[in-house]
DRENROGU-702128 format. One record per residue: residue in one letter; x, y, z of N, C-alpha, C, O in turn. Coordinates in pm, whole numbers, plus 50000, padded with zeros to 5 digits. Example, Ala and Ser with C-alpha at 12.3 -4.5 7.8 and 13.67 -1.06 7.14 Angstrom:
2
A513194943150780512304955050780513204967050780514244966850846 S512854977550708513674989450714512905000350787513415011450804 
END
This chain:
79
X488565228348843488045218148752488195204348814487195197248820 X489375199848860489155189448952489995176648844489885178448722 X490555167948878491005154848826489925146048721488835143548772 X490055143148634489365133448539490545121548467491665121348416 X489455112748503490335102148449490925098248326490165097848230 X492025095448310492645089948206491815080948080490855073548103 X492345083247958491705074147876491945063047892493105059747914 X490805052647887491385038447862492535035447782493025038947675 X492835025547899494575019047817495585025147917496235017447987 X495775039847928496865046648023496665044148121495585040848169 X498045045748194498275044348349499065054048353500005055148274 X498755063648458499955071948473500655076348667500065074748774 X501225078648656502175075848816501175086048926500615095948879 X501065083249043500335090849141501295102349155501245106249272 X501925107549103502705115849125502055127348988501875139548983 X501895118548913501185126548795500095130948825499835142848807 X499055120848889497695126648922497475137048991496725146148954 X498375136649144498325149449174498755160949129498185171549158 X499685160449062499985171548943498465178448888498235190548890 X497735170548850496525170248777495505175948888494495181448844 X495605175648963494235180049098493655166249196492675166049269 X494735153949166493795145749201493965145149378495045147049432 X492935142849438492495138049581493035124949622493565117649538 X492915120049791493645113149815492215101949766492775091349740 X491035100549749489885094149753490545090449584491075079449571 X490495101549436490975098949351492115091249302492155086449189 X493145089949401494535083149396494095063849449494535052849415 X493095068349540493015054349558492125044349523492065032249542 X491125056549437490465045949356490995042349221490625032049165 X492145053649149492955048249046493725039149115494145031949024 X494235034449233494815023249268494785011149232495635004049180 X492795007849290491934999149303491464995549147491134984149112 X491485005649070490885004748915491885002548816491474999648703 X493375003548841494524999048776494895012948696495755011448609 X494345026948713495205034248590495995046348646496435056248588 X496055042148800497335049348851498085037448950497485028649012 X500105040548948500685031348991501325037549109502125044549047 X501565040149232502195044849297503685048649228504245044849126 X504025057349327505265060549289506225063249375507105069749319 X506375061849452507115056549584506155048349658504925047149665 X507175043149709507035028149848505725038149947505675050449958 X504755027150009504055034050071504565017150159504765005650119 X504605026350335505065014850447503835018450549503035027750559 X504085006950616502955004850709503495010450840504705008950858 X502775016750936503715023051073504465012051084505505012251019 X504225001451153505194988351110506414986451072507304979151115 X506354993050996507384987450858508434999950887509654998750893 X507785010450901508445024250969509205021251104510385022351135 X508585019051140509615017251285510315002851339510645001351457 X510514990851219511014979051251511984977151096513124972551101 X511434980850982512354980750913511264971450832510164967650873 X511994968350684510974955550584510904938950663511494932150747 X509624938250559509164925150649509994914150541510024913250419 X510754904650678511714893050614510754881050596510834871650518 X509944883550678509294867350705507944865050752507554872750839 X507264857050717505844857950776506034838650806506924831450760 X505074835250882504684820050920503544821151020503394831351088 X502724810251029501714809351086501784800351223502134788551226 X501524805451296501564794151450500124790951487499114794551427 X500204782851606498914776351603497384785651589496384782251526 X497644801951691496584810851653496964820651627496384829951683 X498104824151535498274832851482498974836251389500064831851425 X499214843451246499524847751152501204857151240501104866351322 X502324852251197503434860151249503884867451131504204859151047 X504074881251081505034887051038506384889151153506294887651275 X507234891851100508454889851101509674903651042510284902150936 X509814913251107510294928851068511784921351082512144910551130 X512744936750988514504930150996515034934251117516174929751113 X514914939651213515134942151358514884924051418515654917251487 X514104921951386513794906951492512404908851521511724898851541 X511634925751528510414920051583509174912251497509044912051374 X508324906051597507274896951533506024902451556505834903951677 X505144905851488503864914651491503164896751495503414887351420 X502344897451602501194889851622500064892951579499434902051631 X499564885451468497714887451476496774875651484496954866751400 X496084874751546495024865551586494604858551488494064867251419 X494424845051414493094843751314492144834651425492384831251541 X491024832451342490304823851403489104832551460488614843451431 X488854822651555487544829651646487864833851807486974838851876 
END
């Protein structure tokens, strides 16, 4: 039968949905649509292998995050 969505008004935990049949496409469009909430921490490889992010700041061309190890993920903005 497959996952169907909740009545308006409810939210219920991604842990529930899949209970229910739901898909990873279903989980993340209840994400995006507000009537499912995660339910554990979802980390970025990142975040996996440096630990939570302490700090972010911007330098002249680039956006710095800042992991609790010390490292600094560089990303480019601009052109």
């Amino acid at each position: 039968m497959g996952f169907t969505k909740p009545p308006e008004g409810t939210v219920i935990t991604e842990d529930e949905a899949i209970a229910q049949g739901a898909d990873d496409f279903d989980i993340a469009l209840g994400f995006m649509e507000g009537y499912i909430t995660p339910s554990r921490p979802h980390l970025t490889p990142l975040e996996k292998a440096h630990g939570n992010i302490v700090a972010r700041r911007m330098d002249t061309y680039y956006d710095v995050t800042i992991y609790e190890d010390g490292y600094e993920d560089y990303y480019p903005i601009g052109d």
